[in-house]
LUMGUMI-326775 format. One line per 10 residues: their letters; for each residue x, y, z of N, C-alpha, C. Coordinates in steps of 0.001 Angstrom, whole numbers, plus 524288, in hexadecimal, padded with zeros to 5 digits. Layout:
BEGIN
A) X/Y/Z/X/Y/Z/X/Y/Z | ...
REM end
This chain:
BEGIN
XXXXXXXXXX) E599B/4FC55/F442A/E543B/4FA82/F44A8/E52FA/4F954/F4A55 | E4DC7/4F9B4/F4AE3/E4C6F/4FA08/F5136/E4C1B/4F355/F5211 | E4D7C/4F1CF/F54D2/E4C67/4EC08/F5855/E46C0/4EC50/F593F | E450B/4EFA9/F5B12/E434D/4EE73/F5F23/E3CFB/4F5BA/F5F45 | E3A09/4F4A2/F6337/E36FD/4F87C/F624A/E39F1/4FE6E/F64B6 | E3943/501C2/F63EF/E3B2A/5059E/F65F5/E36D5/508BB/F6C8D | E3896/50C7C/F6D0C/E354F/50E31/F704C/E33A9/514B1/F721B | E2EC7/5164D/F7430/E2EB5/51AD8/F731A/E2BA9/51CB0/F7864 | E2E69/520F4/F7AC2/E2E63/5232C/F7F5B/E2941/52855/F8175 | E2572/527E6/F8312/E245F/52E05/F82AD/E266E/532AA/F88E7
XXXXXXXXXX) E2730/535D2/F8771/E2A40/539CC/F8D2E/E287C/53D70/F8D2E | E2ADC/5419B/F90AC/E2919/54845/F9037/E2C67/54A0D/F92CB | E2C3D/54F42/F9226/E2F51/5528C/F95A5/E353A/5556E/F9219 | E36FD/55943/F9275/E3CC1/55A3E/F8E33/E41B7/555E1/F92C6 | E4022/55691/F96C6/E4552/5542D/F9AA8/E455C/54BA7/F98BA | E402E/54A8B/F96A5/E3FDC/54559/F952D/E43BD/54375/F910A | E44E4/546FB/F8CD5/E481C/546A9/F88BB/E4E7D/543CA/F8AB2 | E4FF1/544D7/F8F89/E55B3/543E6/F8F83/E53A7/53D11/F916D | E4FA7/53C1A/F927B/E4F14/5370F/F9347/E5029/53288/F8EC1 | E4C28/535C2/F8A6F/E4DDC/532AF/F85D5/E5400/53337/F7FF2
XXXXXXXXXX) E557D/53786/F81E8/E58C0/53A10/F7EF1/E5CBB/53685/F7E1A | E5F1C/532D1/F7F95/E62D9/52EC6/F7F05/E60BF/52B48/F7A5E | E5AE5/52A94/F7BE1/E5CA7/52580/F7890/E56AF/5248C/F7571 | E521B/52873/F7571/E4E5E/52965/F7169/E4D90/52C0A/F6D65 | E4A74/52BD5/F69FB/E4A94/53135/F65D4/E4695/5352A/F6829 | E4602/53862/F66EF/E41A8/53B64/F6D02/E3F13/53FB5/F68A6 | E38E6/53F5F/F6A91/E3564/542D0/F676F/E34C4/54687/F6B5E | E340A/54AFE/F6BCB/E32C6/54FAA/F6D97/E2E96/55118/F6D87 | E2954/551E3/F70E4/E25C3/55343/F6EDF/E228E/55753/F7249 | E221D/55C96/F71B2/E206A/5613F/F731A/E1A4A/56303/F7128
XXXXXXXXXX) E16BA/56161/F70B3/E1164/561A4/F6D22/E107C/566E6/F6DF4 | E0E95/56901/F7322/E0FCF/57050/F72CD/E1373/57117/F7710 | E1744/5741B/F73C7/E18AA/57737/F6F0A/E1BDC/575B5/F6A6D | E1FE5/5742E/F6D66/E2532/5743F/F6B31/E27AB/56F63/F6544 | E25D6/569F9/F66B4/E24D9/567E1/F62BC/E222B/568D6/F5CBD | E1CFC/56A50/F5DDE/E1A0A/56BB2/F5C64/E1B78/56F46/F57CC | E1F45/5741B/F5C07/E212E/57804/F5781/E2561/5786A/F564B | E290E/573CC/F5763/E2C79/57367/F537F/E2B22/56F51/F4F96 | E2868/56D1F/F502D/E2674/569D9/F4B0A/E231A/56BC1/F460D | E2142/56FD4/F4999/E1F22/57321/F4553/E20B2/577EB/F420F
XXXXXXXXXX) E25B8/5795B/F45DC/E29BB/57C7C/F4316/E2C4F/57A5B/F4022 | E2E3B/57527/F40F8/E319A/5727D/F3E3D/E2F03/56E38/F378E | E2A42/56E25/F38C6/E265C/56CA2/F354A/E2766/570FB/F2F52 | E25E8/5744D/F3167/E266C/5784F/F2D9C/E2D51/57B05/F2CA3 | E301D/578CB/F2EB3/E3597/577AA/F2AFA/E38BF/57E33/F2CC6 | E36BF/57EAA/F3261/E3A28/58018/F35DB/E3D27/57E23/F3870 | E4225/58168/F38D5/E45FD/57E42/F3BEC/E4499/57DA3/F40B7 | E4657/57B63/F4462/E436C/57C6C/F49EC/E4791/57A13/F4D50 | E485E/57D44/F523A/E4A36/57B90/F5686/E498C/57A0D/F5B88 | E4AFD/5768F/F609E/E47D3/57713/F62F4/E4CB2/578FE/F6924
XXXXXXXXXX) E4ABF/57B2D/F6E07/E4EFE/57EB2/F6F34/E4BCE/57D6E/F75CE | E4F9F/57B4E/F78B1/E4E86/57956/F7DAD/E4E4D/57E34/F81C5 | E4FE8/5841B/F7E5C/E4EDF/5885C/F8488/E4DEA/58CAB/F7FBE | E4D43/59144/F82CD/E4CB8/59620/F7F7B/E53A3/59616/F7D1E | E55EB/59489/F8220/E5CA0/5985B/F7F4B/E5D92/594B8/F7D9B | E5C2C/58F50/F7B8D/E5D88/58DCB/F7747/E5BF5/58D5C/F7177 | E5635/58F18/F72FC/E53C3/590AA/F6CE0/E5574/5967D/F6D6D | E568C/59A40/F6F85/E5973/59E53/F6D63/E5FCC/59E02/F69E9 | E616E/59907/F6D7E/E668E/59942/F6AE0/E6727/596F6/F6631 | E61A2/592A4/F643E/E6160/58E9A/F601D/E5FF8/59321/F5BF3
XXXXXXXXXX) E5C3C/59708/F5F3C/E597F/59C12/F591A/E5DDE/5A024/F57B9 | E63ED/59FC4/F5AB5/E6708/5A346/F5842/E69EC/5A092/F5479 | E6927/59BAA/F55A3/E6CAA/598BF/F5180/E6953/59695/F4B20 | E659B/5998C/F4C02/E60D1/59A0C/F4807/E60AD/5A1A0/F4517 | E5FAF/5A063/F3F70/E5E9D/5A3CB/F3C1F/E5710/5A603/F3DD4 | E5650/5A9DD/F3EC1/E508C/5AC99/F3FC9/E4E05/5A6E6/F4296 | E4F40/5A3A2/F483B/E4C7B/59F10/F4A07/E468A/5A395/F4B60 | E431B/59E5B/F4D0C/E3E6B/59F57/F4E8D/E3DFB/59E5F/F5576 | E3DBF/5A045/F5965/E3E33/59E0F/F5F46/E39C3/59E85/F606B | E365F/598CE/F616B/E33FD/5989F/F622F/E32F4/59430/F68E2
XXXXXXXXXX) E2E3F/594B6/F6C84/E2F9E/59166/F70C7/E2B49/59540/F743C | E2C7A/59054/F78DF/E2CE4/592B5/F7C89/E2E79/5905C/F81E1 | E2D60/594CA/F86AB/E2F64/590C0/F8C89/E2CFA/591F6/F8F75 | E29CD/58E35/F91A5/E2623/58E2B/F95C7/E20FD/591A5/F9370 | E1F8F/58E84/F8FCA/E197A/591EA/F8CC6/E1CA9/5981C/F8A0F | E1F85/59947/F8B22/E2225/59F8F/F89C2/E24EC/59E91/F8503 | E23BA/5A27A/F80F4/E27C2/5A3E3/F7C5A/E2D67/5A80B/F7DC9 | E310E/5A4CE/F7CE7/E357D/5A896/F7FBA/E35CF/5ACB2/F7C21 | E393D/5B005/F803E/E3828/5B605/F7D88/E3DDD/5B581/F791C | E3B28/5B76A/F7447/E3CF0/5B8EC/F7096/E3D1A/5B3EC/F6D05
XXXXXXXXXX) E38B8/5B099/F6DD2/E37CE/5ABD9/F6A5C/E33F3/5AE0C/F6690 | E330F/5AC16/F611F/E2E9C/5AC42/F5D58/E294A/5AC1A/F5DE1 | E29A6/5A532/F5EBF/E2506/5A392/F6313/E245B/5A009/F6618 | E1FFB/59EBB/F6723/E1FAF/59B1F/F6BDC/E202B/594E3/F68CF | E1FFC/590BF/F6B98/E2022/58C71/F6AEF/E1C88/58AA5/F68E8 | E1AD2/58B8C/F6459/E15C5/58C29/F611C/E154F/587F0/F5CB9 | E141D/583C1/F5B7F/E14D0/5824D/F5595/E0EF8/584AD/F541B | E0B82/58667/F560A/E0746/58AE0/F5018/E0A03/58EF0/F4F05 | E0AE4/58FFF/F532C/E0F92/5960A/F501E/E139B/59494/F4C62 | E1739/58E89/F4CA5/E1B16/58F10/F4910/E1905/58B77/F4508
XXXXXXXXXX) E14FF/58B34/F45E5/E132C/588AE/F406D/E0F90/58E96/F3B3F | E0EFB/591F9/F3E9E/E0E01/595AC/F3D3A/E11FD/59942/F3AFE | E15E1/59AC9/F3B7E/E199F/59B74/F38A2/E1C5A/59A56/F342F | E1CBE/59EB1/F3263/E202F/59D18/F2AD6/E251E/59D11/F2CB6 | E29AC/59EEC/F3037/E2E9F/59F49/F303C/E30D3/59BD5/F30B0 | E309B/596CD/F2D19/E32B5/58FF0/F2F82/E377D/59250/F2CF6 | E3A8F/59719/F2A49/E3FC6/596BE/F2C2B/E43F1/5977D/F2EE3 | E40D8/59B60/F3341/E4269/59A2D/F37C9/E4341/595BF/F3CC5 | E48BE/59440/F3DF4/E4723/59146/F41E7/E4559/592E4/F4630 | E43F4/58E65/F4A7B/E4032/58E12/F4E68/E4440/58C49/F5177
XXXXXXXXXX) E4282/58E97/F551C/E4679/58D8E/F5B91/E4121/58BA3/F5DB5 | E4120/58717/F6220/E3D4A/5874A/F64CC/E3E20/58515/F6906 | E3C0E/586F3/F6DC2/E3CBE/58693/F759A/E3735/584AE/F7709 | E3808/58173/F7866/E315C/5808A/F7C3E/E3430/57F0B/F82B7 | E2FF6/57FFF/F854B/E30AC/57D45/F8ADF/E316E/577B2/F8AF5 | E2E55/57430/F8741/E31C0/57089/F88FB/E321E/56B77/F8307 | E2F6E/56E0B/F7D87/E313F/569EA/F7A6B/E35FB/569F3/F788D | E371D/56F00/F76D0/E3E32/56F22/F76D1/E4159/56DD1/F7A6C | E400E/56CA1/F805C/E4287/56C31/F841B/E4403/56455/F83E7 | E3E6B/56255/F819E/E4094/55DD3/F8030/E4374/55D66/F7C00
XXXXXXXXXX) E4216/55FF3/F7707/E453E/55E9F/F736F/E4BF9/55F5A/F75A6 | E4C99/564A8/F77FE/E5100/565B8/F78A2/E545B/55EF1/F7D2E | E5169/55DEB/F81C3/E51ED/55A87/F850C/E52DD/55399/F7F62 | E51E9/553C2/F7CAF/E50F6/54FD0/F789B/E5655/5504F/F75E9 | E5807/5539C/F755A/E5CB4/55382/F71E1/E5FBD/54F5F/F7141 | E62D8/54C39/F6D54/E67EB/54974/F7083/E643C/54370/F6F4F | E5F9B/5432D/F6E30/E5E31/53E70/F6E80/E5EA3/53BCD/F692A | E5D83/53699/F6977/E5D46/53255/F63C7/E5A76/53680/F5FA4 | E55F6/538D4/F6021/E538A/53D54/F5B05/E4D99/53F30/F5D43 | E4E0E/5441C/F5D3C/E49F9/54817/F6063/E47CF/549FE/F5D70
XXXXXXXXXX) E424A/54869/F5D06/E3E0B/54AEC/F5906/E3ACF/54DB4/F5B24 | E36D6/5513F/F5939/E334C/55346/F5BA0/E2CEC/55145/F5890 | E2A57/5526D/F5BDF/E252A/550C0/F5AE9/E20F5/55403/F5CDC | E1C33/55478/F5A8E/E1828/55672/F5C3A/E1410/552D3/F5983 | E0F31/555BA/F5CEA/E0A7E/55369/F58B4/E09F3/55457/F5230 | E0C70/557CA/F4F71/E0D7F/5575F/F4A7B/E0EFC/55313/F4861 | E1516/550FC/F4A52/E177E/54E98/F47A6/E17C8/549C5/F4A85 | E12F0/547A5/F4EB4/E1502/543B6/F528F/E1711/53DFC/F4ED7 | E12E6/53EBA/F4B57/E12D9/5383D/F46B7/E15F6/53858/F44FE | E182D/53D35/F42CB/E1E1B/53ABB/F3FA7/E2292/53966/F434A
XXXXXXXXXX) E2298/53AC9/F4720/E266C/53B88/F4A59/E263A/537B7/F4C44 | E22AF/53526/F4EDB/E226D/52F36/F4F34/E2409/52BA6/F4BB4 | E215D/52C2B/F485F/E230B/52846/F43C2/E285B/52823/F41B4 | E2A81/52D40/F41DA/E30FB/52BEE/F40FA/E347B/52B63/F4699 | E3252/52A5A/F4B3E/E359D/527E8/F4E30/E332F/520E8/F4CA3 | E2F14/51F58/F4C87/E2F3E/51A87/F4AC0/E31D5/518F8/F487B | E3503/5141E/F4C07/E39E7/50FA1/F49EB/E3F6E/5145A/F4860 | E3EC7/518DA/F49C5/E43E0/51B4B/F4A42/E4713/51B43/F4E17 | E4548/51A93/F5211/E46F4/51D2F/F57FD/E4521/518B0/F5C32 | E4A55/5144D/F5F6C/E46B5/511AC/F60E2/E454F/513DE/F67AA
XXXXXXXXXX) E47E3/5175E/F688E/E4426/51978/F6DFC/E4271/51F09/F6C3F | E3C97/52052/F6C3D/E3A4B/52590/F6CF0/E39AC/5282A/F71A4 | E39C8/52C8F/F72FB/E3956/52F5C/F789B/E34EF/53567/F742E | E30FF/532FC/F761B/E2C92/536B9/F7606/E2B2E/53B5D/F790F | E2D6D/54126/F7932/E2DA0/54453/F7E2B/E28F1/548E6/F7D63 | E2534/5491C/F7F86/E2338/54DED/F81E7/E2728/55120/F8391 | E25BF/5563B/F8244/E296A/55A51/F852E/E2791/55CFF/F8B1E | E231D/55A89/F8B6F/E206D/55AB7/F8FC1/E1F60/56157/F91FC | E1BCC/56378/F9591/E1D20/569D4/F96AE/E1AE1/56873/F9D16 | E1DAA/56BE6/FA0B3/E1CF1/56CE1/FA666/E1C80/56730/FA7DC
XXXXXXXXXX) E1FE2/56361/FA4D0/E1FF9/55D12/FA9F5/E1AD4/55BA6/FA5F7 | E184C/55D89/FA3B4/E13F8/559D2/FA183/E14A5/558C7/F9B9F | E1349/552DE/F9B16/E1192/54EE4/F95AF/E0DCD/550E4/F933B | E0D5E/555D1/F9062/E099F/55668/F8D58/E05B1/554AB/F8A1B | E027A/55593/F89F0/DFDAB/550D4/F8740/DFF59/551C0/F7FFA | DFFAA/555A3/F7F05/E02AD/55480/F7A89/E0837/55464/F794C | E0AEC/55389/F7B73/E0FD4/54FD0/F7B58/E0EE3/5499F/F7B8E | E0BEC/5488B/F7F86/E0A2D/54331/F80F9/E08E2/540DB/F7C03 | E03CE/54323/F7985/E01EA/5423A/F75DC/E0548/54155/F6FB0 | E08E7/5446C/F6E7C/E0BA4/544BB/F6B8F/E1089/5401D/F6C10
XXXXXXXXXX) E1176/53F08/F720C/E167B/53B2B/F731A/E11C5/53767/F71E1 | E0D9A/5349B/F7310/E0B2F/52FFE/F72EF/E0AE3/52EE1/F6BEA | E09F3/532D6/F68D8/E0756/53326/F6458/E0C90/52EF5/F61ED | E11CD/53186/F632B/E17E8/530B7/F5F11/E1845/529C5/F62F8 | E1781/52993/F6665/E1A09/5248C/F69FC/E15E0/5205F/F684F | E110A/521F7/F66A3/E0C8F/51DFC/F65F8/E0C86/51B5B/F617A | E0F9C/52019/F5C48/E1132/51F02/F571B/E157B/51A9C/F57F6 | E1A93/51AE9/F5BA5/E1F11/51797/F5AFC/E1C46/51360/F5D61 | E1821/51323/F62EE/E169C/50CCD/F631D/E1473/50AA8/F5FC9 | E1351/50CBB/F5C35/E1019/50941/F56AB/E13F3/50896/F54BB
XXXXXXXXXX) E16D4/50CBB/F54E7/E1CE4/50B4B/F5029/E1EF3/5069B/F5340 | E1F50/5044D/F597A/E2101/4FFB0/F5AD0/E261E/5004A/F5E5D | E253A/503E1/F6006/E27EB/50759/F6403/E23C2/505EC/F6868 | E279A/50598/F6DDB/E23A1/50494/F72FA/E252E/50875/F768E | E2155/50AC0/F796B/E2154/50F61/F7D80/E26FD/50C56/F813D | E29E9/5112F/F83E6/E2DEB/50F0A/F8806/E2C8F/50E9E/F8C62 | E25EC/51030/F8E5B/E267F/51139/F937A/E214A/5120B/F95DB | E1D82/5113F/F9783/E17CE/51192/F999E/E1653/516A0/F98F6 | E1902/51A34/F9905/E180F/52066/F98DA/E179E/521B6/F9356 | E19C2/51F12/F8FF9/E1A59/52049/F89AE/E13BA/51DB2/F8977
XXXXXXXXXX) E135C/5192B/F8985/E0E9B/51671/F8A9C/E0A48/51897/F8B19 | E0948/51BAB/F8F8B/E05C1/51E06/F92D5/E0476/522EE/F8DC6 | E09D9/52555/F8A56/E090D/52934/F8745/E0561/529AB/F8438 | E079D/5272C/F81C5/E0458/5243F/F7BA8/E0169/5203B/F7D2B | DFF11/51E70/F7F6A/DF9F3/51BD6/F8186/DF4DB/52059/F81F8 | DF773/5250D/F85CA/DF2B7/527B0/F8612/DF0E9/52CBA/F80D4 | DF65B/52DE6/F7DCA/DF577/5319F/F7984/DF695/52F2B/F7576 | DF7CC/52C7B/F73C4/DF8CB/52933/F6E1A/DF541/52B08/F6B0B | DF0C0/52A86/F6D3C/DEC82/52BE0/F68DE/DE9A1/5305B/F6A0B | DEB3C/5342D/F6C08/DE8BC/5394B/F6F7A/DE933/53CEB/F699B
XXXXXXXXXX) DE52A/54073/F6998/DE550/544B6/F668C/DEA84/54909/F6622 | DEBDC/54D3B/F63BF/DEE93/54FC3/F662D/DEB98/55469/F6AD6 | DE5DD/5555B/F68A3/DE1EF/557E1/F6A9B/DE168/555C0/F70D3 | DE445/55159/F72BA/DE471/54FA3/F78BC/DE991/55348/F7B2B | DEC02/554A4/F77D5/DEEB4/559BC/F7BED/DEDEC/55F18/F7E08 | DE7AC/55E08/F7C53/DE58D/562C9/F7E0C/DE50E/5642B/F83BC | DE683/55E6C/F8758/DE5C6/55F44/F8D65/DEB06/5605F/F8E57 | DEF87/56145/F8D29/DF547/56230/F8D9C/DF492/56812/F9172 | DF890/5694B/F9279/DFADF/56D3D/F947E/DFC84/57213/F9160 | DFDC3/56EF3/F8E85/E017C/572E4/F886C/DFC15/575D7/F8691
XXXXXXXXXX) DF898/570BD/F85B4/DF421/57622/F8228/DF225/578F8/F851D | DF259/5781B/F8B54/DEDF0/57BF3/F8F97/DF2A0/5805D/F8E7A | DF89C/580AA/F8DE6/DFBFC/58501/F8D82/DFA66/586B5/F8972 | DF9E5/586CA/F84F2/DF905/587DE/F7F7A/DF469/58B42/F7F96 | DEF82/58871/F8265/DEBDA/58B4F/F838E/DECA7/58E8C/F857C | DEE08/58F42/F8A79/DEE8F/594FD/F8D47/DF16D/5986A/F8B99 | DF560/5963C/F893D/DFA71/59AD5/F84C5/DF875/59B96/F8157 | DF2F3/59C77/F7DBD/DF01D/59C7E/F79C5/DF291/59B3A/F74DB | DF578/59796/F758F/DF960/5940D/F7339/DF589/58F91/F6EA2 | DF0C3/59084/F6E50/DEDFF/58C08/F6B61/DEF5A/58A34/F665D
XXXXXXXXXX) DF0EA/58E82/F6427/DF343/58D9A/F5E17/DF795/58874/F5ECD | DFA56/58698/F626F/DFCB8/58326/F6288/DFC3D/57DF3/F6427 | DF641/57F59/F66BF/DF465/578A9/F693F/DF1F4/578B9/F64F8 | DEE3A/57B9B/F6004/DEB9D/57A0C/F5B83/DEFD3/57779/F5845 | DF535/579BD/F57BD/DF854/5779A/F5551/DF988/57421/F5365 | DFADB/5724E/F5AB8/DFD1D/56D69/F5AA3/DF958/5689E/F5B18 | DF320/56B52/F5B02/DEF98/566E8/F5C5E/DEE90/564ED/F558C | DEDDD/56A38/F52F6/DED58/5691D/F4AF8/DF10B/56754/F484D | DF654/5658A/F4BC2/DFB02/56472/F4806/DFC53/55F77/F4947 | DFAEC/55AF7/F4981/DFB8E/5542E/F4BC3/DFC75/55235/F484F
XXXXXXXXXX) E01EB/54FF1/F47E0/E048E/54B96/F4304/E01C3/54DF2/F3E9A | E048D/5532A/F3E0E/E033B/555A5/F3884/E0A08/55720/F349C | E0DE8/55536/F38B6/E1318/554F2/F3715/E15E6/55022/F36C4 | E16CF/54F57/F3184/E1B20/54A8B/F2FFC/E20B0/54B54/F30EC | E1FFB/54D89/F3563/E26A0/54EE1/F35E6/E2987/54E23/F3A65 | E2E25/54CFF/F3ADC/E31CB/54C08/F3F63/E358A/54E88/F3EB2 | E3533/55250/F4619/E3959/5541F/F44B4/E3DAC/55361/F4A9A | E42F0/55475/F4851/E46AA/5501C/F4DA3/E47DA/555A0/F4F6F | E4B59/555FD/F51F8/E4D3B/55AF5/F556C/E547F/55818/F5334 | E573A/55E09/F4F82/E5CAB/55CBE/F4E17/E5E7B/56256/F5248
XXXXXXXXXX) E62BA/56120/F55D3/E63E2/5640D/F5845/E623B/56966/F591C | E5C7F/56875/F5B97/E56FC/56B3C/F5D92/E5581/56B78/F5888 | E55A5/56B3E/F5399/E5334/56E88/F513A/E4E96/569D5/F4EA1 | E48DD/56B1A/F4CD4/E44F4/566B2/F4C49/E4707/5663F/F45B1 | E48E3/560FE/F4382/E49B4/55F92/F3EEA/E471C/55C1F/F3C69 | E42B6/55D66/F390E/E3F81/559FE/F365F/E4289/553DE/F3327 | E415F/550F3/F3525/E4372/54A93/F3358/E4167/5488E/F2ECF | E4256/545DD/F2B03/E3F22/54241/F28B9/E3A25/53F99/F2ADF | E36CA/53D44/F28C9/E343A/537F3/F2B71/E3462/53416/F28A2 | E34D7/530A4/F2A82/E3546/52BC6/F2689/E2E3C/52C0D/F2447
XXXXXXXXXX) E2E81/526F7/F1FE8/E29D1/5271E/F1DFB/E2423/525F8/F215C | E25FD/521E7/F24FC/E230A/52043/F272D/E2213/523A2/F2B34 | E23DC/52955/F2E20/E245B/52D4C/F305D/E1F5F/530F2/F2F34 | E1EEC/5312C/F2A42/E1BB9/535F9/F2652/E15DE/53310/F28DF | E1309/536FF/F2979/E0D49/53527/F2C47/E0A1E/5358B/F2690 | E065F/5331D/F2542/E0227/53193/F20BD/DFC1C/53410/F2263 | DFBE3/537BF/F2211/DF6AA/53972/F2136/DF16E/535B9/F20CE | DF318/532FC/F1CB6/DECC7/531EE/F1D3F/DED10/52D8D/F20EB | DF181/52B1D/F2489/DF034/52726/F27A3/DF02D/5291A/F2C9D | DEE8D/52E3B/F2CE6/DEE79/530EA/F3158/DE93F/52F25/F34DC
XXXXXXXXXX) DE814/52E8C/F39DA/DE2E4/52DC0/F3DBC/DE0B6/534B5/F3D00 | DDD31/5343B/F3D12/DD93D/5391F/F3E39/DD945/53BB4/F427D | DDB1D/537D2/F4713/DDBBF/53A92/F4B79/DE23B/53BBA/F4D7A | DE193/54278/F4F20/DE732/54407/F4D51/DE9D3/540EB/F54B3 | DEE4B/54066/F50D9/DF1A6/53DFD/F560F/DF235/537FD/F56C2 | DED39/53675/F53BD/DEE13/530E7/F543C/DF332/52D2C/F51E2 | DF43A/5298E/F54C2/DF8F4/5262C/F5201/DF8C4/524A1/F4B48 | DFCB8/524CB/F4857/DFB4D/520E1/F4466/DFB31/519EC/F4546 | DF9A9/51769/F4282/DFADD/51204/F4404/E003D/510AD/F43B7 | DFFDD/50C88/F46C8/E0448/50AE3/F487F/E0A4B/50A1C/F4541
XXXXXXXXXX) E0DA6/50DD9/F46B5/E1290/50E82/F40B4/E1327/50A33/F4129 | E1418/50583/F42C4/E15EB/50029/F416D/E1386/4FC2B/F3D64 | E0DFE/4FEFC/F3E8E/E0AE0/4FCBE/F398D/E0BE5/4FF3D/F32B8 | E0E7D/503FD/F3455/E10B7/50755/F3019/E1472/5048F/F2CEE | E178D/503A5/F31AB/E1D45/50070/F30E2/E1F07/4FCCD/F3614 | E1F3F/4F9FC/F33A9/E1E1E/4F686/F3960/E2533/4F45B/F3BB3 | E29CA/4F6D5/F3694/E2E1A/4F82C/F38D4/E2FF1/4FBE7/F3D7F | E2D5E/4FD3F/F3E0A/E2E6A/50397/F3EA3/E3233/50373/F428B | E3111/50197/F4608/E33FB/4FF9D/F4B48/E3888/4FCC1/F4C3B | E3781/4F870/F4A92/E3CC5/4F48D/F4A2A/E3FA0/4F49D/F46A4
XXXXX) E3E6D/4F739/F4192/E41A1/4F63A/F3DF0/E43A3/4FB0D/F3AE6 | E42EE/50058/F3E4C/E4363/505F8/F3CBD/E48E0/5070A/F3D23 | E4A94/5098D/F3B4E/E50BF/50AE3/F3B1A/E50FD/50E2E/F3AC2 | E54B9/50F15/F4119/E5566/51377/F4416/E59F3/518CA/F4145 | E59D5/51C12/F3E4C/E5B40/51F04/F3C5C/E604B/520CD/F3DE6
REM end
C-alpha cells in the first residue's frame, strides 16, 4: 500500500526514456503515427510488434509466420515493407492474422529506449482514459513520454501526455516538476482538434496523408483497453473495474477530463496495492 501520494512526470524525446527507466512505469506516447497504430492493430486482436530499426523488424518478421512490415524512416516506407505507418490503413484491413512488425522514426525508438523499466505501456488518444486510470494507485512514479519528432514536443503528444497526468492529479498524484505543470495546465482541457497547429499534421498534409489525421482526430477515448509492451510485443492487459470508462458519464466535449478519480474512489492512492 502506498504511504504516501505518488507522482507523475511529463517528458519527450526516445533518448528521455533511459532517464526514467530505473525506477518509473513509463507510457509511450506517439499520437501520429506509431502509437496510434499499434493500438489499433492490437485493438482488433492482432499480434503486434514494435522494432527500434528496419534490421530489427526484419529480423523480428522472420521469426514470424506470413508477419505484416509495416513503418517507416524519416517520412519513407522502407523498401519491401506492406505499408506505411498508417493506423487508417491497418484499421482497414481483415488480415488480423497476420502479425505486424512495426518501425517508426521515433515512437518505436522510445518504446525500444523504454525497455527494462518497472512496466511500459502504450497510449494514444484512443485509449488515453483507460490507461490512466489503470496506472491510478498502481505505479507510484509515472514518466509520461512524447516520442517527440526533429527535437520537437508535439502538440499532440503534449496534449495526450497532459490528458493521462491530469487524470492521476485528480487520482492524487502530484506533478514532479514545473515542466509537468506547465503541461497539463495549458492542454488538460484542449480538444484533440488543437493539434491541428502541430508539425505532424502540416506533414500529413503535404504527404496527402489525411486519412490519418481524420483518424486519429474521429477516434478519442473510444478504446477500453491497455496495452503493455511484453518483450516488444503490444499485449492487451486486463483493466480493473474502475479502469472500464462508462458511457453515459462521458462530457460532450471530446478530450475533456472525467471528474476527479478520487471522488470515484477516494482510495485510490494511498491505499492501492501495488501488484
Amino acid at each position: 500500500m502506498y504511504s504516501r501520494a505518488g507522482s507523475v512526470v511529463i517528458d519527450f524525446l526516445p533518448q528521455s526514456a533511459e532517464r526514467y527507466r530505473a525506477s518509473h512505469a513509463i507510457v509511450a506516447i506517439d499520437v501520429i503515427r506509431a502509437t496510434t497504430t499499434l493500438c489499433t492493430a492490437a485493438a482488433a486482436g492482432r499480434r503486434c510488434y514494435a522494432a527500434a530499426s528496419v534490421d530489427a523488424a526484419l529480423a523480428r518478421a522472420a521469426q514470424l509466420e506470413a508477419p505484416l512490415l509495416a513503418g517507416e524512416v524519416g517520412g519513407n516506407m522502407p523498401s519491401g515493407f506492406d505499408l506505411t505507418n498508417s493506423p487508417a490503413a491497418m484499421a482497414a484491413r481483415g488480415d488480423i492474422e497476420r502479425p505486424m512488425v512495426l518501425v517508426s522514426s521515433s515512437g518505436t525508438q522510445l518504446i525500444h529506449n523504454a525497455r527494462g523499466c518497472e512496466a511500459l505501456y502504450i497510449a494514444c488518444f484512443r485509449n488515453w482514459r483507460a490507461v490512466a486510470r489503470h496506472l491510478a494507485g498502481r505505479h507510484r512514479s509515472v514518466a509520461v513520454l512524447g516520442a517527440g519528432t526533429r527535437g520537437e514536443f508535439r502538440e499532440e503528444d503534449q496534449i495526450c501526455c497532459a490528458w493521462i497526468a491530469a487524470l492521476l492529479l485528480d487520482a492524487g498524484y502530484r506533478a514532479a516538476n514545473g515542466a509537468t505543470r506547465e503541461v497539463i495546465a495549458r492542454w488538460r482541457d484542449a480538444r484533440a482538434e488543437a493539434c491541428r497547429a502541430s508539425n505532424s499534421v502540416a506533414y500529413l498534409i503535404r504527404s496527402a496523408q489525411l486519412e490519418d489525421l481524420d483518424f486519429v482526430l474521429s477516434h478519442v477515448d473510444d478504446l477500453d483497453a491497455v496495452f503493455a509492451l511484453d518483450n516488444d510485443e503490444a499485449v492487451r492487459i486486463p483493466c480493473s473495474p474502475f479502469a472500464r470508462s462508462n458511457p453515459a458519464q462521458r462530457r460532450s466535449r471530446v478530450g475533456a477530463p472525467w471528474p476527479a478519480a478520487r471522488e470515484a474512489n477516494p482510495h485510490i492512492v494511498q491505499e492501492a496495492v501495488v501488484p
